[in-house]
C-alpha positions in Angstrom: -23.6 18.3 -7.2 -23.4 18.0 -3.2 -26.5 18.6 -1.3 -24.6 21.6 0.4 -21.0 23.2 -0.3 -19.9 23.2 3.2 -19.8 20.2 5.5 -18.8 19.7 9.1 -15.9 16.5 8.3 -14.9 16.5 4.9 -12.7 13.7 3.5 -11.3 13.7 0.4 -10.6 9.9 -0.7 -13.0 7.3 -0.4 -10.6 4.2 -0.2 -9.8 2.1 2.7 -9.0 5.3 4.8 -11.8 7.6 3.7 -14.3 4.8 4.5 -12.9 4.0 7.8 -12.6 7.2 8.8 -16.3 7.9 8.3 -17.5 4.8 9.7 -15.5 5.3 12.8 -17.0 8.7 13.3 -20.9 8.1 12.7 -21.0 5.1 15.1 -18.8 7.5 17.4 -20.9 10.6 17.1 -23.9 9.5 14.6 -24.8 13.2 14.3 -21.6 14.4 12.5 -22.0 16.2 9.1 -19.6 14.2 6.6 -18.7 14.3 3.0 -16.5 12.3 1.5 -15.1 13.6 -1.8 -14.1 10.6 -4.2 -14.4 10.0 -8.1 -14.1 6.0 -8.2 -17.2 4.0 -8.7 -15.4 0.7 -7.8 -13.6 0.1 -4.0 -10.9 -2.4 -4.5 -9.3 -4.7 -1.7 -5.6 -3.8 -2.6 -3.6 -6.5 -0.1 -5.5 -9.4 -2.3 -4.0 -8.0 -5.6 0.1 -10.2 -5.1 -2.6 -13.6 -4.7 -5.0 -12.6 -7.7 -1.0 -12.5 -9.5 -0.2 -15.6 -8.3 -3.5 -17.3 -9.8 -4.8 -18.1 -5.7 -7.7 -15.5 -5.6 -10.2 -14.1 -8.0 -10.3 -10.0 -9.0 -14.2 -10.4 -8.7 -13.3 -10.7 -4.8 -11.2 -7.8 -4.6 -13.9 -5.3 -5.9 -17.2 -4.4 -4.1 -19.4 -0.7 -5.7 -18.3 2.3 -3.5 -21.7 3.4 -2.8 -22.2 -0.1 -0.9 -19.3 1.4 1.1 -20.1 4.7 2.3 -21.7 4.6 5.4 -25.4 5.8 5.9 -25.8 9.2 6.2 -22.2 10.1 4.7 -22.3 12.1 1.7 -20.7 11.0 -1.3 -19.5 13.5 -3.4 -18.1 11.7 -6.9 -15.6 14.5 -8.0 -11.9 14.7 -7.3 -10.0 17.7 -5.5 -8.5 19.8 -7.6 -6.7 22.3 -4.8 -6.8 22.6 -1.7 -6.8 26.0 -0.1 -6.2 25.7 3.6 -6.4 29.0 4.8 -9.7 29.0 3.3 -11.2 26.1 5.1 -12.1 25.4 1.0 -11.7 22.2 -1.8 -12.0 23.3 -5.1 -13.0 20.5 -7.2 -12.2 19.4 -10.8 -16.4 20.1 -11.7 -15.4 23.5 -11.0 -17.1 23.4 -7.4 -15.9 24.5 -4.1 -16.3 22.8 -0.5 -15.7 24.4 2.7 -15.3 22.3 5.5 -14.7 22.6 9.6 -12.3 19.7 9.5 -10.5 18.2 6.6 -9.2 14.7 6.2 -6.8 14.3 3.2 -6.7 10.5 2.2 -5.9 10.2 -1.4 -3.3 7.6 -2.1 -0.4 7.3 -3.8 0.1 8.3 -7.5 1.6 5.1 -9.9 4.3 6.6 -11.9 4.0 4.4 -14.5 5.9 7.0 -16.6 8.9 7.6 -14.9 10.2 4.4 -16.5 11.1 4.7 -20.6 8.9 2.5 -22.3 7.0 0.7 -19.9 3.4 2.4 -19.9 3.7 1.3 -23.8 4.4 -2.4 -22.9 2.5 -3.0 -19.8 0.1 -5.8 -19.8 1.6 -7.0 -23.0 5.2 -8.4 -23.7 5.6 -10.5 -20.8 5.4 -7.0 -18.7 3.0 -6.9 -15.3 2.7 -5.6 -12.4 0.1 -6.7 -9.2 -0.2 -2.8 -8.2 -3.1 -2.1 -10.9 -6.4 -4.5 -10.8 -5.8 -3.6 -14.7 -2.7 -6.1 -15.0 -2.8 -7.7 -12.5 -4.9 -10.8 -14.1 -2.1 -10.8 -16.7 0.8 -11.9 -14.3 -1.1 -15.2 -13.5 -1.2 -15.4 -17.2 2.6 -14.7 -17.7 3.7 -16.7 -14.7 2.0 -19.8 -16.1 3.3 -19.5 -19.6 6.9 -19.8 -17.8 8.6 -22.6 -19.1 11.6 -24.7 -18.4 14.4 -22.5 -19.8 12.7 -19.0 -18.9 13.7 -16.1 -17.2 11.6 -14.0 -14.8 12.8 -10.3 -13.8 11.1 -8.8 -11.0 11.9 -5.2 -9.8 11.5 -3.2 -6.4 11.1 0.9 -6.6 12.6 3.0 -4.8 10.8 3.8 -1.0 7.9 5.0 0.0 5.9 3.2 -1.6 2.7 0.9 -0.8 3.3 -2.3 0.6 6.6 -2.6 0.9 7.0 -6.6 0.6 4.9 -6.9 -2.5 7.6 -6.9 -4.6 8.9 -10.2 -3.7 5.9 -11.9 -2.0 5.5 -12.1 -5.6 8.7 -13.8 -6.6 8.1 -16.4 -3.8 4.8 -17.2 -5.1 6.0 -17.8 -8.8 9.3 -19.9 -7.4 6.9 -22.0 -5.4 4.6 -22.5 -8.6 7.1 -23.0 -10.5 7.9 -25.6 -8.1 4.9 -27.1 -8.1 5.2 -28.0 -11.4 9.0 -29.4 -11.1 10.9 -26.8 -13.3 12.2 -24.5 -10.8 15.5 -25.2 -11.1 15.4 -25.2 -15.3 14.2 -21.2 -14.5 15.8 -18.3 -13.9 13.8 -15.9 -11.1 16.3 -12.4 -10.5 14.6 -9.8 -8.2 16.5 -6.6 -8.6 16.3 -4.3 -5.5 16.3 -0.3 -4.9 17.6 -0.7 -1.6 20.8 -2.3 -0.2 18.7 -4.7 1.7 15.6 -7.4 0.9 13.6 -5.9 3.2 13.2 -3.0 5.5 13.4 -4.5 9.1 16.5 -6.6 9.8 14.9 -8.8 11.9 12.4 -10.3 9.1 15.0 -9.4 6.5 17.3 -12.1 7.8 14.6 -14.9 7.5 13.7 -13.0 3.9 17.3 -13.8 2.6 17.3 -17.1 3.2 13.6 -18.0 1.6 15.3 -16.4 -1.8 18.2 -18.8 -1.3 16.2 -21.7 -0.8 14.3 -21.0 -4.2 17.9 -20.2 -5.6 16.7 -16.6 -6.2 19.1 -14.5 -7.4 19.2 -10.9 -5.7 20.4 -7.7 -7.2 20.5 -4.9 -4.5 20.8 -1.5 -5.1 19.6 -1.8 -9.1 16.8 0.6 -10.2 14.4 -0.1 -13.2 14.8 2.6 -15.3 13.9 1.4 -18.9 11.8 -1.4 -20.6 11.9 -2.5 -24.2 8.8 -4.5 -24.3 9.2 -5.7 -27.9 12.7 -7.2 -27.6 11.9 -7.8 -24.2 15.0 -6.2 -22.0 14.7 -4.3 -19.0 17.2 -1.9 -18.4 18.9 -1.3 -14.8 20.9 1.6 -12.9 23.1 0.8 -10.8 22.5 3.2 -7.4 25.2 2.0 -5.2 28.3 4.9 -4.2 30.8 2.4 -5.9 28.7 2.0 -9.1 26.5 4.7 -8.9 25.4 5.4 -12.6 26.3 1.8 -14.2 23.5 0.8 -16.4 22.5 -2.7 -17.2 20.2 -4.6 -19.6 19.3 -7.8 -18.6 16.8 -9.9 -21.2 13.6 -11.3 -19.7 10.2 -13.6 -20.9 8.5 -11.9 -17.5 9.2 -9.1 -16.2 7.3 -8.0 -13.2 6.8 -4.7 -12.2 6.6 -2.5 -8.9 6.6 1.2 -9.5 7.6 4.5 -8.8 5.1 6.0 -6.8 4.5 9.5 -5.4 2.0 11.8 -3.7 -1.0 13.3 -6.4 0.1 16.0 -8.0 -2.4 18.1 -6.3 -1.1 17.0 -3.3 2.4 17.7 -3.9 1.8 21.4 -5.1 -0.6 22.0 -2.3 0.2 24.3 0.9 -0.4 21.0 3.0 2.5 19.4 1.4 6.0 19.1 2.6 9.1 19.5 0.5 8.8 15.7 -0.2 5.2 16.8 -1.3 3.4 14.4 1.6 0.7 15.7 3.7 2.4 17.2 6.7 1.7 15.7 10.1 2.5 14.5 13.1 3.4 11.3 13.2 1.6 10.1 16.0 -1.4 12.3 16.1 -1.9 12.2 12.5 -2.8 16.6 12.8 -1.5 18.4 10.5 1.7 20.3 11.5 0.3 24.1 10.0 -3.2 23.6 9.9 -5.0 22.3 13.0 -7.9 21.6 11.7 -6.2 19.2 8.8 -5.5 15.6 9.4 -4.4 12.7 6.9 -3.9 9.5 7.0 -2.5 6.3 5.0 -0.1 6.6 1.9 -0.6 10.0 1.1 0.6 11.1 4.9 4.2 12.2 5.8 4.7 10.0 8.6 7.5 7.8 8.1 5.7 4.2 8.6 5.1 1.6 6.1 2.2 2.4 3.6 -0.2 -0.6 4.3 -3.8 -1.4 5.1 -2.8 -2.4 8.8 -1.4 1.3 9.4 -4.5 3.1 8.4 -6.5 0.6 10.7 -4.8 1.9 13.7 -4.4 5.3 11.8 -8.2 5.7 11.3 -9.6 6.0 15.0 -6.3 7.9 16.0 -7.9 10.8 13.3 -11.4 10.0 14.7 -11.0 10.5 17.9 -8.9 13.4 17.6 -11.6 15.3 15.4 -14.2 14.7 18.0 -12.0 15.6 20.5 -11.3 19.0 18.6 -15.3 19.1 18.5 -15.6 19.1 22.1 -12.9 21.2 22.9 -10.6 19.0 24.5 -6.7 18.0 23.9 -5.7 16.2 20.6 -4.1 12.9 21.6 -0.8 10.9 19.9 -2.0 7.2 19.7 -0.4 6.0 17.0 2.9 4.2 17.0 3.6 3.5 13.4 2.4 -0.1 13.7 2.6 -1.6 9.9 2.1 -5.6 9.3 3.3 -7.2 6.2 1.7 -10.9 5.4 5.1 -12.1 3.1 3.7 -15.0 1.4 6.4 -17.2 0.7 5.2 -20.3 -0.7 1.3 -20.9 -1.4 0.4 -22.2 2.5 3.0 -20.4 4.0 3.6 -16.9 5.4 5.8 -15.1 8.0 3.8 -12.0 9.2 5.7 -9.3 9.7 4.4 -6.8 12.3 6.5 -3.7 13.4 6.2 0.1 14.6 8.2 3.2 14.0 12.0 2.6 14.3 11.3 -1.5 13.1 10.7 -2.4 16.4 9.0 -6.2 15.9 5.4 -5.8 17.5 3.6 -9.6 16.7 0.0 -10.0 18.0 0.3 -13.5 17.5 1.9 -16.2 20.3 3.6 -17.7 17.3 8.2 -16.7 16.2 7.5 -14.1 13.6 10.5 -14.6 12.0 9.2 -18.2 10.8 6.9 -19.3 8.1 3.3 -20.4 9.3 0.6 -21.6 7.8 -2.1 -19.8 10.6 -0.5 -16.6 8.6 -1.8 -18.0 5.1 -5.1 -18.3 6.4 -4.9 -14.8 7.8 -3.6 -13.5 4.8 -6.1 -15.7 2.5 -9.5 -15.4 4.7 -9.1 -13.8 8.1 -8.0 -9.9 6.9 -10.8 -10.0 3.9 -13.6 -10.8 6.6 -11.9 -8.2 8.9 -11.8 -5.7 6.5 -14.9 -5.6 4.5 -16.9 -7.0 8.1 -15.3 -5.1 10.6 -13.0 -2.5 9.7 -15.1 -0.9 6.8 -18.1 -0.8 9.3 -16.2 1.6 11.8 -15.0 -1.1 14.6 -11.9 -0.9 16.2 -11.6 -3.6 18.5 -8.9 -5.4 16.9 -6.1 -7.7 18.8 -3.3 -5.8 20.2 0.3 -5.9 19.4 3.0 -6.9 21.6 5.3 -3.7 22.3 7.6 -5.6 24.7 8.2 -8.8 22.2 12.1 -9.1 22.9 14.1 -9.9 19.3 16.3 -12.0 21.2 14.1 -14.2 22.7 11.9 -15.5 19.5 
């Protein structure tokens, strides 16, 4: 039970936004009243999970206890929202509680709709079938990438958007080709990574670098092709074709691993919620990160409307944006629009090798680095391996937000 039903800040979601959130505020204004509403016992560093798949990077790394998380003097509340009743200023919880609050923060995540694909929940982590979105399976594609032999055939699949991290999908498929590689049977292999979208990735600029890594490893890529069936004991995925000309057009394509990205959609008490928009994400402005009905509401990271990439990079520059602005609706002054959509995207494409994708709303490039992001580096490897772990549980966690800056006049053209 909370120590009190009504609390000054109350955030419901304790993951990588909740936390920050909180942090940002107590070392901000230590004297803030914050609850942070969340049911998970373990905190998991999601952006590790495509290298715990590709056998580079233990699980035991990912995972830290929540309660080491929260920040001193936050209170953690270990339920889960049930509704959320706006007008109310109130969070009923699934105990059967209710929280009133002066300012709400909705940072929940992203639901994994395992389901919406026939078959797979019944399959996954068995039959050749994983997927490096759950630390549940995700141990299991190391396994099924190294029993690839010369001869196999690996499937992976891309949902359709939003959905978190949008390069996982094939930072995945690089990592096998390259291990596969390593061990001198690539070409004896079939790797076919079967796209939602008409394109590899979602800003042209890294998207033309993108297509030709998958050439290199002879990669063959199947765009607008949507998983919607997997037989796990015959071992077929099933395809639908989404393209005008073919729209419809199923196909089954046989497979010995068969990696999975899923569906993935707002909570379900999200979507139902008042906060909700017809697409059932929390309603904001996109660069203030306030709710667009309810002043006193913000959200941030995958569960939030605004139309940038789901990563952990957004909610870092997310996080003080919704800080600030609550203490600025404390003391009574103007809310402020200071975020810009910046995403980054480490695409591992080879174990030592990464092109760091780093872009704002409209796929602007925005690099904080001196270095052609377009290229693959080996400084972004180290990044990706060691530098955004320490950042993030050292720095990002503990409510700093001195962090480089991004280059918002980076010219395309002259990389």
């Amino acid at each position: 039970m909370p120590a009190s039903s009504h609390y000054q800040i109350l955030i419901v979601g304790g993951g990588t936004a909740g936390i920050t959130v909180a942090a940002i505020l107590r070392r901000r204004d230590p004297g803030t009243e914050i609850a942070i509403v969340e049911p998970s016992a373990e905190h998991y560093y999601q952006p590790a999970f495509t290298l715990v798949g590709a056998g580079v990077y233990p699980l035991a790394r990912t995972k830290r206890p929540e309660r080491d998380l929260i920040p001193v003097g936050v209170q953690w509340i270990r339920d889960a929202a049930q509704t959320f009743e706006p007008d109310k200023n109130t969070v009923r919880l699934k105990s059967g509680d209710a929280v009133t609050y002066d300012y709400l923060v909705v940072c929940t995540g992203v639901k994994l709709d395992w389901g919406k694909i026939a078959g797979l929940a019944e399959t996954l982590g068995k039959n050749g079938v994983c997927s490096n979105y759950s630390p549940m399976y995700v141990t299991y594609t190391r396994e099924c990438l190294q029993n690839l032999k010369p001869g196999s055939r690996a499937v992976f699949t891309q949902p359709p958007l939003p959905f978190k991290c949008p390069g996982a999908p094939q930072k995945i498929v690089y990592l096998t080709a390259d291990h596969l590689r390593r061990r001198g049977i690539l070409r004896d292999c079939s790797l076919d990574y079967y796209v939602h979208a008409p394109v590899i990735f979602g800003v042209p600029y890294f998207a033309r670098e993108l297509v030709n890594v998958a050439a290199r490893y002879g990669v063959n890529v199947h765009y607008q092709h949507n998983l919607v069936a997997v037989d796990g004991a015959a071992k077929t995925a099933t395809f639908e074709k989404v393209g005008e000309q073919t729209k419809g057009e199923r196909v089954t394509v046989p497979f010995d691993m068969l990696h999975v990205s899923p569906p993935q959609s707002p909570p379900e008490e999200i979507k139902t919620s008042p906060l909700a928009n017809t697409a059932g994400w929390v309603d904001v402005n996109q660069n203030s990160m306030q709710h667009l009905r309810y002043a006193n509401v913000f959200a941030l990271g995958d569960v939030a409307s605004s139309p940038n990439s789901k990563t952990a990079a957004a909610v870092r520059k997310q996080a003080p944006v919704v800080a600030g602005n609550i203490l600025h609706m404390i003391g009574k002054t103007a809310v402020e629009p200071g975020y810009d959509g910046y995403a980054s995207c480490p695409l591992t494409t080879a174990i030592g090798k990464t092109i760091l994708a780093e872009f704002i709303y409209g796929g602007k490039v925005t690099p904080t680095l001196p270095l052609n992001p377009a290229k693959e580096h080996w400084t972004g490897w180290w990044i990706k391996t060691t530098g955004l772990p320490i950042m993030y549980w050292n720095y990002m966690l503990k409510g700093h937000v001195w962090f480089p800056r991004h280059n918002t006049a980076f010219k395309e053209d002259a990389a």
